[in-house]
C-alpha positions as CSV (number, residue, x, y, z in Angstrom):
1,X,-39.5,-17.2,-9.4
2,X,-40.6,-20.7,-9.4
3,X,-37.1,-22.2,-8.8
4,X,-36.7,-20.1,-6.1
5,X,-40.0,-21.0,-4.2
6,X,-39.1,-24.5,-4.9
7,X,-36.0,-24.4,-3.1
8,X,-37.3,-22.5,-0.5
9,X,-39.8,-25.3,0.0
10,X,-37.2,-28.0,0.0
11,X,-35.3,-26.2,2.4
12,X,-38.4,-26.2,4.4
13,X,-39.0,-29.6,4.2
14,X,-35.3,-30.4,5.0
15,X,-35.4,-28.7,8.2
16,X,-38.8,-30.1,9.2
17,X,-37.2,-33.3,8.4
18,X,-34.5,-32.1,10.5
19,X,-36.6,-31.5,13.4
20,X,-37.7,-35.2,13.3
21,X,-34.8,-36.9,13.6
22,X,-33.6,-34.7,16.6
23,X,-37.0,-35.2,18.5
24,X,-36.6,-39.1,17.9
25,X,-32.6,-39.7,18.5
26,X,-32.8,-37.0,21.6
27,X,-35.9,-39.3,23.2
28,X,-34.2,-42.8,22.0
29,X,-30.8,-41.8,24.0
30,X,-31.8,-41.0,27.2
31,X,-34.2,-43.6,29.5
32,X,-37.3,-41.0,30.1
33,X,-38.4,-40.8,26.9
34,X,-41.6,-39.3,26.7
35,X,-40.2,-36.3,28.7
36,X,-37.3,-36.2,26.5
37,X,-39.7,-36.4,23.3
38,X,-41.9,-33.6,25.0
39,X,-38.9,-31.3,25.4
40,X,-37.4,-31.7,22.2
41,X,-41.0,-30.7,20.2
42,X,-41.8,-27.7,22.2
43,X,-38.1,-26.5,21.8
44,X,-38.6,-27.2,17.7
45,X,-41.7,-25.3,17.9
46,X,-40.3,-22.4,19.7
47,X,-37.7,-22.2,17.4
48,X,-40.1,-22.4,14.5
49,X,-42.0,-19.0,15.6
50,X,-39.0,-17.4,16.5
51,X,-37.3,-17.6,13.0
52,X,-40.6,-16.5,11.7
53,X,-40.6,-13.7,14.2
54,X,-37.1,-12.9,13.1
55,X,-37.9,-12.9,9.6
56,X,-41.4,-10.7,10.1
57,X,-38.7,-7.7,11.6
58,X,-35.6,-8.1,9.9
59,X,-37.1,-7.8,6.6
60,X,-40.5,-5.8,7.1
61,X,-40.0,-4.1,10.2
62,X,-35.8,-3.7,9.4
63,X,-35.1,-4.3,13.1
64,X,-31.4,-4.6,14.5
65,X,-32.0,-4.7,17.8
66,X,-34.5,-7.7,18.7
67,X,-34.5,-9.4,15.4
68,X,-30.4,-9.9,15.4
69,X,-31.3,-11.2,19.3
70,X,-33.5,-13.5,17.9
71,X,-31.5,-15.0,14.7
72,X,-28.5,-16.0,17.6
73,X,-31.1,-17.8,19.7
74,X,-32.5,-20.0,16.7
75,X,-28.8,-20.2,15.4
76,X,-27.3,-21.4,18.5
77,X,-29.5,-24.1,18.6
78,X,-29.8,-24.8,15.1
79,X,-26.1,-25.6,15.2
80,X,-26.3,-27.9,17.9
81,X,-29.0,-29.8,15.8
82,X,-26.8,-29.7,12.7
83,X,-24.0,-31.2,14.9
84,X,-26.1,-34.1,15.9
85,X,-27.4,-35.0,12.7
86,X,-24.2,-35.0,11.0
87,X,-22.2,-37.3,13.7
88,X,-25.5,-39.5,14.7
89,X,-26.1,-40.4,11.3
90,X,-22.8,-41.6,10.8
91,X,-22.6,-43.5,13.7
92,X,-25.8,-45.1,12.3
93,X,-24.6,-45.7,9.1
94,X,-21.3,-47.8,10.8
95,X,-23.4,-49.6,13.1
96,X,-25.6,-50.4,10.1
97,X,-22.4,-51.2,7.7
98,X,-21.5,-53.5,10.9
99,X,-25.0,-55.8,11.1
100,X,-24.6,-55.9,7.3
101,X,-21.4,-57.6,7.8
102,X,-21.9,-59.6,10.9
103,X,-25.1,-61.0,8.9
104,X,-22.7,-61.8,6.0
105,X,-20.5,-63.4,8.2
106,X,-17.3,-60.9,7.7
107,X,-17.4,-60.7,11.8
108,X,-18.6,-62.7,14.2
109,X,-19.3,-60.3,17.2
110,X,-20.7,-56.4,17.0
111,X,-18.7,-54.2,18.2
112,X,-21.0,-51.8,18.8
113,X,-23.7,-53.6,21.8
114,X,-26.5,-51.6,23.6
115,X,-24.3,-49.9,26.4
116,X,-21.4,-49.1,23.9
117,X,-24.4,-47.5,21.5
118,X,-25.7,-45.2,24.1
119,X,-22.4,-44.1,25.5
120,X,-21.7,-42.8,21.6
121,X,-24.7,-41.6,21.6
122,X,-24.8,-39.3,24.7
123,X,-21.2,-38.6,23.4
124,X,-22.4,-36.9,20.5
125,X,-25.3,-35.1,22.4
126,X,-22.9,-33.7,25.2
127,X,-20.1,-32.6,22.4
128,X,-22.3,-30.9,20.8
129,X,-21.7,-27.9,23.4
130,X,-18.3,-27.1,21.2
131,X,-20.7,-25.4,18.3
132,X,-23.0,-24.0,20.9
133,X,-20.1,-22.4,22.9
134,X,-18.4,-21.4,19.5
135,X,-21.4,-19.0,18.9
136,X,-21.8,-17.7,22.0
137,X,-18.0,-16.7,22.2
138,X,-18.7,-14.9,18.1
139,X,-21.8,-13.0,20.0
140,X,-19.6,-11.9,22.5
141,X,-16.5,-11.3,21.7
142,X,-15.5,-12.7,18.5
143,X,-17.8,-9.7,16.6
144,X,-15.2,-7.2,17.9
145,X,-12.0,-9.8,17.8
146,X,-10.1,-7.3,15.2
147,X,-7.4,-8.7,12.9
148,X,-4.8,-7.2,11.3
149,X,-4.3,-8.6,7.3
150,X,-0.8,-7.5,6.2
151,X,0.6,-8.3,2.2
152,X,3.1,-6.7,0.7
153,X,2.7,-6.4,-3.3
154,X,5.4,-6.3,-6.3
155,X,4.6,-4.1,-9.3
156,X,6.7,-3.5,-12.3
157,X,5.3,-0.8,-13.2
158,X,4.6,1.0,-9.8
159,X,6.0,4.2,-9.9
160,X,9.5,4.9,-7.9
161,X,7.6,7.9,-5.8
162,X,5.2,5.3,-5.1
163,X,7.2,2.3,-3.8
164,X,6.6,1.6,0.0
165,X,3.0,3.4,0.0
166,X,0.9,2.0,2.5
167,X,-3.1,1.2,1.4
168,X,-5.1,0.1,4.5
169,X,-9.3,-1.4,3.3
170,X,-11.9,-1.2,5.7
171,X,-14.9,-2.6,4.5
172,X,-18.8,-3.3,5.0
173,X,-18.9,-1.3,8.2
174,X,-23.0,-1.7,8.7
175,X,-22.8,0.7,11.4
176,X,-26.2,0.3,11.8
177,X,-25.6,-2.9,13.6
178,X,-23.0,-1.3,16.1
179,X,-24.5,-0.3,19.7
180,X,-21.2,-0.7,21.5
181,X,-19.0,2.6,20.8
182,X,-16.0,1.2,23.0
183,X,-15.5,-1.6,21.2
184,X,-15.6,0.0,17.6
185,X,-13.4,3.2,19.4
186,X,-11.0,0.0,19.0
187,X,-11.3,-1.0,16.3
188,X,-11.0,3.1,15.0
189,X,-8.1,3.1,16.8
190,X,-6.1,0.0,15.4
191,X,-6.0,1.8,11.6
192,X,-5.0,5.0,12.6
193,X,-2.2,2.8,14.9
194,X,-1.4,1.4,11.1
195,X,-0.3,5.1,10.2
196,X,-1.3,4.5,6.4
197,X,-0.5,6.9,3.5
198,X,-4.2,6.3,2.2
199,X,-7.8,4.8,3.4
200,X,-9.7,2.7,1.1
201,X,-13.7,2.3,1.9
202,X,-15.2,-0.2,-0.2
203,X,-18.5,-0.2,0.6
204,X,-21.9,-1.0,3.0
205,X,-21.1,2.1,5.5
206,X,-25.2,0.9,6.5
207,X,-28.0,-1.7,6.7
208,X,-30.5,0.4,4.9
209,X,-30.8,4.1,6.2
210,X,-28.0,6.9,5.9
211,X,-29.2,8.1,9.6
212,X,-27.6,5.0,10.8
213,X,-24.0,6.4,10.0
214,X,-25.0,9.6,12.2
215,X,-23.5,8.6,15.6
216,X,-20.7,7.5,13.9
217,X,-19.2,10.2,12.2
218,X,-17.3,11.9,14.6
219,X,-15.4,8.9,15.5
220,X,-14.4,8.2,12.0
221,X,-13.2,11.6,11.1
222,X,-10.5,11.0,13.3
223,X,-8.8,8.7,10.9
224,X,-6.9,11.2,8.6
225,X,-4.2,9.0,6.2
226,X,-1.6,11.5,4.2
227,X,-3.4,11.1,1.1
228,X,-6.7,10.8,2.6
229,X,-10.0,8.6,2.3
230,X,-11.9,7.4,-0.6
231,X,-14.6,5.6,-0.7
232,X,-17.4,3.4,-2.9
233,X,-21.0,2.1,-2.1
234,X,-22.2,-0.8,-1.6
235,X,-25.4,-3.0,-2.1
236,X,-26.5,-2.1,1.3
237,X,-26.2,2.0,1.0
238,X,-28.6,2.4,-2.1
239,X,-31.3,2.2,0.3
240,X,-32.9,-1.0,-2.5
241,X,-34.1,-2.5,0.8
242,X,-36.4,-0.4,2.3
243,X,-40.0,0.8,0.9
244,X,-40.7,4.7,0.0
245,X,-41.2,7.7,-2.2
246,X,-38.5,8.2,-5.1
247,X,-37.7,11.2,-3.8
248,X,-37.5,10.3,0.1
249,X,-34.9,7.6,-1.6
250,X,-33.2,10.0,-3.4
251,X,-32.6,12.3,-0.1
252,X,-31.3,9.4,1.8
253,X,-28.6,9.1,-1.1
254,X,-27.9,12.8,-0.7
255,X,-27.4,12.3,3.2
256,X,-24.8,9.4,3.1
257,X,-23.3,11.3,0.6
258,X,-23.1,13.9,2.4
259,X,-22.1,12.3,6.0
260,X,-19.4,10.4,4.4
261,X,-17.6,13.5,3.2
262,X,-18.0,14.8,6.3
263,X,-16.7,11.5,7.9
264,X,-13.5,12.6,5.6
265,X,-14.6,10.3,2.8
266,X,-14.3,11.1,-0.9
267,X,-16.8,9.0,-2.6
268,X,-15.9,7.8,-6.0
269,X,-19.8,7.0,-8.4
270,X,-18.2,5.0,-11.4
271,X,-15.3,8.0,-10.9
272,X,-11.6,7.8,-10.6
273,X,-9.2,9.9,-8.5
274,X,-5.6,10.8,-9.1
275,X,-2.8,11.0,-6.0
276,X,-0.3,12.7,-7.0
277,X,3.6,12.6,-5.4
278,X,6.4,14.7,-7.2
279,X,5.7,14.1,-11.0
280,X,4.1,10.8,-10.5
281,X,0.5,9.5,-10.6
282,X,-1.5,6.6,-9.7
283,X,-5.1,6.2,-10.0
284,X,-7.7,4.8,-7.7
285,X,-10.8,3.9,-9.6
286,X,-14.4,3.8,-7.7
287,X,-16.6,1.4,-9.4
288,X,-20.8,1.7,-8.0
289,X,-22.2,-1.7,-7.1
290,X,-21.7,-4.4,-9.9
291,X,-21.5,-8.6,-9.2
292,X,-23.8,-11.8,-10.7
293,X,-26.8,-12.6,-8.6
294,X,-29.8,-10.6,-7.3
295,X,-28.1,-7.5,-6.4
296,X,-28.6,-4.1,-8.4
297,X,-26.0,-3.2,-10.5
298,X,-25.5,0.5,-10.2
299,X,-21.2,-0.1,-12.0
300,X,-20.0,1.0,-15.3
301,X,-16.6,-0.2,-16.1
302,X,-16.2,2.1,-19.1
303,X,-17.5,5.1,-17.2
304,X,-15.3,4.2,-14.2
305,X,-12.0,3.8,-16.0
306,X,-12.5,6.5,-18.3
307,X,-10.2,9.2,-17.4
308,X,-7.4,7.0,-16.2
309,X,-4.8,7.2,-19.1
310,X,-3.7,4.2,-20.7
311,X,-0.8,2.0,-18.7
312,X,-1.4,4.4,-15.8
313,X,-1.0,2.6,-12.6
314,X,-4.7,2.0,-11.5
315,X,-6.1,0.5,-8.1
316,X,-9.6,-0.6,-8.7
317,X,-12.6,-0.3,-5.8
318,X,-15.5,-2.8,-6.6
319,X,-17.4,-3.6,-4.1
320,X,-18.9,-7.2,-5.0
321,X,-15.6,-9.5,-5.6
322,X,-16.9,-11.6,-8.6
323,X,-16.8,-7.9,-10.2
324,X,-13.1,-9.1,-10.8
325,X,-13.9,-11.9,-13.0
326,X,-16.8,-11.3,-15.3
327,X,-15.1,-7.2,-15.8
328,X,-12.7,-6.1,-14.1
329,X,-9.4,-9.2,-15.2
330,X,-10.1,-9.0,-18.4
331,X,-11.0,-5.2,-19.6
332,X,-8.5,-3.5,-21.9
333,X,-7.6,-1.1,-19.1
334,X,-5.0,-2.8,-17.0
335,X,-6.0,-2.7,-13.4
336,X,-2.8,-3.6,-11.3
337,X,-5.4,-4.8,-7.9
338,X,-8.9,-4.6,-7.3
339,X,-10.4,-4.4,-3.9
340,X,-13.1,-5.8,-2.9
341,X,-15.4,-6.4,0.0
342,X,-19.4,-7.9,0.6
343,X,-18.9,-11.6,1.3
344,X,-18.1,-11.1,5.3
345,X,-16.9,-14.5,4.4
346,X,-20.7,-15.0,5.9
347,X,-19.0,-14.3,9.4
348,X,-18.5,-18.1,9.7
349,X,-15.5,-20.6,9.0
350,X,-12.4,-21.7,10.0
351,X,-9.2,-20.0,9.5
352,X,-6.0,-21.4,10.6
353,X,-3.0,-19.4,8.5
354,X,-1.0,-21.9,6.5
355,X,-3.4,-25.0,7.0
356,X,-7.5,-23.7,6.0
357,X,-9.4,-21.3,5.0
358,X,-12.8,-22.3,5.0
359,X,-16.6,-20.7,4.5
360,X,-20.0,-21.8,3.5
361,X,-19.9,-18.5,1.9
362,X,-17.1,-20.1,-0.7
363,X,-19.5,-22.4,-2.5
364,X,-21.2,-18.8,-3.8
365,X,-18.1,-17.0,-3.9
366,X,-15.0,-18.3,-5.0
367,X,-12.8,-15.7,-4.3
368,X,-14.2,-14.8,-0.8
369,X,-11.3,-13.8,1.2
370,X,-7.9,-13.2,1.5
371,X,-5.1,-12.1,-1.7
372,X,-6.2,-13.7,-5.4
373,X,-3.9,-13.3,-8.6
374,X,-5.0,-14.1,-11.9
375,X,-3.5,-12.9,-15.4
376,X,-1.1,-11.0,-13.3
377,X,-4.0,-8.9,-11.6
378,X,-4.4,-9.0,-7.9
379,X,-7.5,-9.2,-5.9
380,X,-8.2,-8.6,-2.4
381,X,-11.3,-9.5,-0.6
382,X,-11.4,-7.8,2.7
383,X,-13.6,-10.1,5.5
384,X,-15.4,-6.6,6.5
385,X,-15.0,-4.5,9.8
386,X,-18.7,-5.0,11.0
387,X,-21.7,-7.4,10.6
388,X,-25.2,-8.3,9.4
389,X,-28.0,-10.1,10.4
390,X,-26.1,-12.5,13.0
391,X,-25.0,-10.3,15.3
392,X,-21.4,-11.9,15.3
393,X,-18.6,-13.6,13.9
394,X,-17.5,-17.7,14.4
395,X,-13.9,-18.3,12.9
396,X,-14.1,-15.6,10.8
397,X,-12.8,-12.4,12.3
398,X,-13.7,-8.5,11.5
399,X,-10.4,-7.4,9.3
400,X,-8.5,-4.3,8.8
401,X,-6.1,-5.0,5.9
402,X,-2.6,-3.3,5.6
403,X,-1.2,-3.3,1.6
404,X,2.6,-2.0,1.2
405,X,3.0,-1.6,-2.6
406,X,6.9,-2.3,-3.8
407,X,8.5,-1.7,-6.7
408,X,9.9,-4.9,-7.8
């Protein structure tokens, strides 16, 4: 407890400090200071009580229709700060390193005068419309900007009725966030367009509340794979989040339950589930919620793998991707690929296939997104269909991933 309230007052403190420098550098750059100076405190301020305001109904009130509102406007401005800190104090630092060396008499002559100083200066103001704009476009339309994953996978040991089967993940829905039924219609649309055998949920079909899956379950029936839909929980669909009774709790587990299977879901509690094709058999394993950190672990390994018979092949649903390496790599059961979800690799990064793959999120999450093999084990992190908290995505897009399983 105390090393948490400490770094939550150093972050704090870090972002007053923040604050500071902006006010100063945005009223030193331009030639009406004092107005300047007076714009950029009332703008902090604002900011200041709308973060709390966020705060106050995200996380007492458990609003997703201001409060998400709210978070974009502190975020899109907070980024624009960030961007000005990072390239105004390294233009400082240079033009510092440069006195040092003109004093020292390295170079005779700065480079850097008065005029040259403020047209960097105004530079780094004005560019920093590229992180403001990049938000506003993952508000828009980059929360609905779709993406196709495709891998294909070798196995062994994958059995010949098996080779060529088609496993599509969807993951973290949080259709409690969705308001635009068009848009998701779309994204609906692109799996069943990927004509999978089977549908693999793993996890977060909510925010907090089962009723927020009722609008949606119409539209998700439609998806009907040949071997069908299973699915897992996640963090989010315990209902841990909100405050009442044990046994209004309890119901609210009994509802999702109950409108996933009639969304055409089989959910799998710490269960696994056989397909069948001929003779043949592979198992899909559906582990509850299990990961390090502050979430509840609801997972037994033991329980979930159970009834799979030994050397079986086995597909493993965890929701919480470091599941794969404190469990799930190194139990005795051999799980052939795990699939994962819960990072939304924090809706936020760059991606450019071939050349990076980038989140914050990856500092807290190694394996965060994307295909992982280790000890001949393969893990897939899908980036999640929907979103939370920010109400969009920035580099990081909403994924529908396609698996084709070989024989090798």
């Amino acid at each position: 407890m105390f090393k948490g309230l400490f770094f939550s007052l150093l972050s704090l403190a870090l972002l007053v400090l923040l604050d500071l420098y902006i006010v100063k550098f945005f009223s030193a750059t331009f030639t009406k200071q004092s107005i300047f100076r007076s714009v950029s405190i009332i703008i902090s301020i604002g900011l200041w009580l709308l973060i709390f305001l966020f705060f106050y109904l995200r996380f007492f009130k458990h609003d997703e229709d201001i409060a998400p509102v709210l978070f974009s406007i502190w975020l899109l401005f907070f980024l624009v700060k960030l961007w000005v800190l990072v390239f105004a104090s390294g233009f400082n630092l240079v033009v510092f390193l440069e006195g040092l060396l003109q004093k020292s008499g390295f170079i005779e002559e700065s480079i850097f005068n008065e005029s040259r100083r403020l047209i960097v200066k105004k530079g780094v103001i004005f560019s920093s419309l590229l992180p403001f704009i990049s938000v506003l476009h993952g508000i828009t339309l980059g929360r609905f900007n779709y993406k196709i994953h495709k891998e294909t996978l070798s196995f062994k040991d994958l059995p010949t009725s098996f080779d060529g089967l088609k496993v599509l993940q969807i993951s973290d829905l949080h259709l409690g966030s969705f308001k635009n039924k068009k848009e998701v219609q779309r994204g609906v649309d692109l799996i069943k367009a990927q004509n999978a055998d089977i549908v693999l949920f793993t996890g977060d079909m909510v925010n907090y509340k089962s009723e927020e899956a009722k609008p949606w379950v119409k539209m998700f029936s439609e998806i009907k794979p040949t071997y069908g839909k299973l699915s897992i929980l996640g963090n989010h669909d315990y209902g841990d989040y909100v405050r009442w009774s044990e046994k209004d709790k309890a119901d609210n587990m009994v509802q999702l339950e109950r409108l996933q299977n009639e969304m055409g879901f089989k959910l799998l509690k710490n269960q696994s589930f056989a397909i069948e094709k001929g003779e043949e058999k592979i198992y899909i394993a559906g582990s509850e919620n299990w990961g390090k950190g502050i979430f509840s672990k609801y997972g037994d390994i033991d329980k979930t793998l159970k009834d799979v018979p030994e050397n079986a092949f086995t597909i493993m649903m965890s929701h919480d991707p470091s599941h794969f390496d404190l469990q799930v790599k190194q139990h005795p059961n051999f799980v052939h690929l795990t699939l994962s979800g819960h990072t939304h690799g924090m809706q936020f990064g760059i991606e450019v296939p071939g050349f990076i793959k980038w989140s914050p999120v990856k500092y807290r999450y190694p394996k965060w997104a994307g295909l992982y093999k280790e000890m001949n084990k393969y893990l897939y992190v899908n980036r999640g269909f929907g979103f939370l908290g920010f109400p969009g995505r920035v580099g990081i897009w909403p994924e529908i991933t396609v698996l084709e399983l070989k024989k090798a």
